[in-house]
Wavefront OBJ file of the C-alpha trace (Angstrom):
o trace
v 38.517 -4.788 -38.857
v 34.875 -6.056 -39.578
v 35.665 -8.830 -37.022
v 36.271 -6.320 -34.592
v 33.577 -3.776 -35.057
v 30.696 -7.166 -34.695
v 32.382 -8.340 -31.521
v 32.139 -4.524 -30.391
v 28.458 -4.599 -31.350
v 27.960 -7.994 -30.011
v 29.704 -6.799 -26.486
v 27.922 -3.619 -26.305
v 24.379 -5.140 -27.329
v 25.016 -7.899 -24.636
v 25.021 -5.260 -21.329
v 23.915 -6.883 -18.562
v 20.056 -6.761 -18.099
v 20.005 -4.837 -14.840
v 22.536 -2.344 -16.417
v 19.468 -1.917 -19.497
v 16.721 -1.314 -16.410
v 18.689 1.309 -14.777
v 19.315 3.341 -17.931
v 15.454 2.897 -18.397
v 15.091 4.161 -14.747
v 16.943 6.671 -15.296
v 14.925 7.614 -18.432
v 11.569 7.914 -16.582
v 12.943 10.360 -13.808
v 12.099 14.004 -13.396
v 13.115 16.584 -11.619
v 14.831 16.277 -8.348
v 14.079 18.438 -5.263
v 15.479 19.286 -1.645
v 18.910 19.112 -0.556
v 19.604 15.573 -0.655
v 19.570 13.513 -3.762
v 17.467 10.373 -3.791
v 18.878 7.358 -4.510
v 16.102 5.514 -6.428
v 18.301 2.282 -6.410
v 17.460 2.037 -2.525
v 13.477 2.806 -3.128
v 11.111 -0.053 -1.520
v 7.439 0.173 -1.413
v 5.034 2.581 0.547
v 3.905 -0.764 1.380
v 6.877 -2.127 2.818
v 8.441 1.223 4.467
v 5.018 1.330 6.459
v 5.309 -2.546 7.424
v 8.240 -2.213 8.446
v 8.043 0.971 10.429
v 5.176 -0.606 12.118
v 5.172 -0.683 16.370
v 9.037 0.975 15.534
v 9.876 4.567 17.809
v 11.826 7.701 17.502
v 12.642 8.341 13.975
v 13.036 5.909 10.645
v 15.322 6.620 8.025
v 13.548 5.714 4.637
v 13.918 5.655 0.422
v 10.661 4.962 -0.301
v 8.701 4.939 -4.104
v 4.901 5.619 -4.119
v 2.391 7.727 -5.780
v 1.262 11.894 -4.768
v -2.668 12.036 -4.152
v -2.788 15.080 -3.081
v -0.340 18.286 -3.249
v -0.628 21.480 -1.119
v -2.073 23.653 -3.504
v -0.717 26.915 -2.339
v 3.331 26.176 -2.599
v 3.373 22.987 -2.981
v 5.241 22.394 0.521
v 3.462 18.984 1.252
v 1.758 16.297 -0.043
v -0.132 13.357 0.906
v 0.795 9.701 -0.214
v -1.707 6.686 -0.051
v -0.763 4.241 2.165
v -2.335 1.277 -0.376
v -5.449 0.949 1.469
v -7.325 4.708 0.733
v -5.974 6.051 4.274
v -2.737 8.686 3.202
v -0.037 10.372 5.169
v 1.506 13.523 4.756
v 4.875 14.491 3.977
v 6.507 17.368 4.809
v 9.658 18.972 3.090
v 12.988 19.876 5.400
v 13.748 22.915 5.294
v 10.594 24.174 3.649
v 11.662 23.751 -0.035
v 8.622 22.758 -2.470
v 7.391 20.896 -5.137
v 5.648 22.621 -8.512
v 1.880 23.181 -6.738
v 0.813 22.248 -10.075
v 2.039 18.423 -9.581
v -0.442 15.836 -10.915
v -2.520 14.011 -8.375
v -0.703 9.938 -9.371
v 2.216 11.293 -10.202
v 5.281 8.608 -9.134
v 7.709 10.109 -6.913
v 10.963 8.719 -5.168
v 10.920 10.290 -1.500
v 14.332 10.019 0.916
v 13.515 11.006 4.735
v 12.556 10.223 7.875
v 9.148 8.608 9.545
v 8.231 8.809 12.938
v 4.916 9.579 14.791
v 4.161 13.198 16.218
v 0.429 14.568 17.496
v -0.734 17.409 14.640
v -1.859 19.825 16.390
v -5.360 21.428 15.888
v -3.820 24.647 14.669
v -1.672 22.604 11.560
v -4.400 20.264 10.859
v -6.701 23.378 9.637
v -3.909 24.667 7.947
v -3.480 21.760 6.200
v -7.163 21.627 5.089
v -6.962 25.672 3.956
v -3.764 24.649 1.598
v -5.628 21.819 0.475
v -8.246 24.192 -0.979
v -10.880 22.631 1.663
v -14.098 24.994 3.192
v -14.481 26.754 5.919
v -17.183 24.579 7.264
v -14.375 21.489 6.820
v -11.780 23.431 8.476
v -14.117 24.234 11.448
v -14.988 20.772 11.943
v -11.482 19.740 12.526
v -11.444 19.881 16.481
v -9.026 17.639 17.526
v -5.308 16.654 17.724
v -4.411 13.765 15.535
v -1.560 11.422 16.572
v -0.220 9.888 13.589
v 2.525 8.711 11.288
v 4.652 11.873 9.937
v 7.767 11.862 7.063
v 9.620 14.533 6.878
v 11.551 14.056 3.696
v 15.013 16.165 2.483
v 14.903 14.424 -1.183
v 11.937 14.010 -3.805
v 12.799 12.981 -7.387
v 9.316 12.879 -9.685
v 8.636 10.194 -12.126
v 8.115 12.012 -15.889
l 1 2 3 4 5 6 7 8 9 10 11 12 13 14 15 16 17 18 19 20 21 22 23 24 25 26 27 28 29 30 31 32 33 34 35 36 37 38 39 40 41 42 43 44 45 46 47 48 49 50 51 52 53 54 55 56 57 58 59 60 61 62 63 64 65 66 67 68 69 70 71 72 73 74 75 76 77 78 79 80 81 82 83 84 85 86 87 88 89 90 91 92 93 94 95 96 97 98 99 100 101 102 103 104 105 106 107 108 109 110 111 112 113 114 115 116 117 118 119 120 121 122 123 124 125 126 127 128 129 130 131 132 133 134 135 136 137 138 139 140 141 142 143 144 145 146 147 148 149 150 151 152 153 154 155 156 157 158 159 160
């Protein structure tokens, strides 16, 4: 009997070591959002989701880890993600469901969506900068269309 309870130990304490890092994965997510759960096991880079949507058209289905640095600070229906060199891009939410407004700037996120470019019109752009908190004299400066990279994603899961 004390033979078998050791091997038991000794099987159980020799799991696999990618079955030990996704139970710690598991440990340091937080709360999921959206209608469609994100499978973090599919997550690359901001890096490499933005490499390889590079010269790419129409839209790009993506998993994608990175970290929030900025949130909208009215609902929390958007937030921007660095794109590893200071430049961000926003992301939107499907179906307009929202985040916690009160979301840490750095926090880790796993996002699940779609990229593809779009012009921002004039109009969203200042909205944007009012639910980012900016002033009127930085909304009024904003004059022009932008045509840039957009993700619209259906799934964010937070890192705790």
């Amino acid at each position: 009997m004390i033979a078998f309870a050791v091997a038991a130990i000794a099987i159980a304490c020799s799991a696999p070591e990618d079955a030990k890092e996704t139970q710690d994965d598991k440990e340091k997510l937080g709360k999921s959002y959206g209608p469609v759960k994100v499978d973090v096991s599919k997550a690359i880079s901001v890096e490499e989701m933005l490499k390889d949507f590079e010269g790419k058209d129409g839209e790009v289905e993506y998993t994608f880890e990175a970290e929030i640095s900025e949130v909208c600070s009215k609902a929390g229906c958007w937030i921007n993600i660095d794109k590893g060199n200071g430049d961000t891009f926003m992301v939107r939410f499907k179906d307009h469901f929202t985040i916690p407004p009160k979301t840490d700037v750095g926090t880790g996120a796993y996002l699940h969506g779609v990229a593809f470019m779009d012009t921002i019109s004039v109009a969203d752009l200042q909205h944007f900068a009012e639910d980012a908190g900016k002033s009127e004299e930085e909304i009024a400066e904003i004059t022009e269309p932008e045509f840039e990279l957009n993700f619209i994603a259906d799934g964010i899961t937070l890192k705790k």
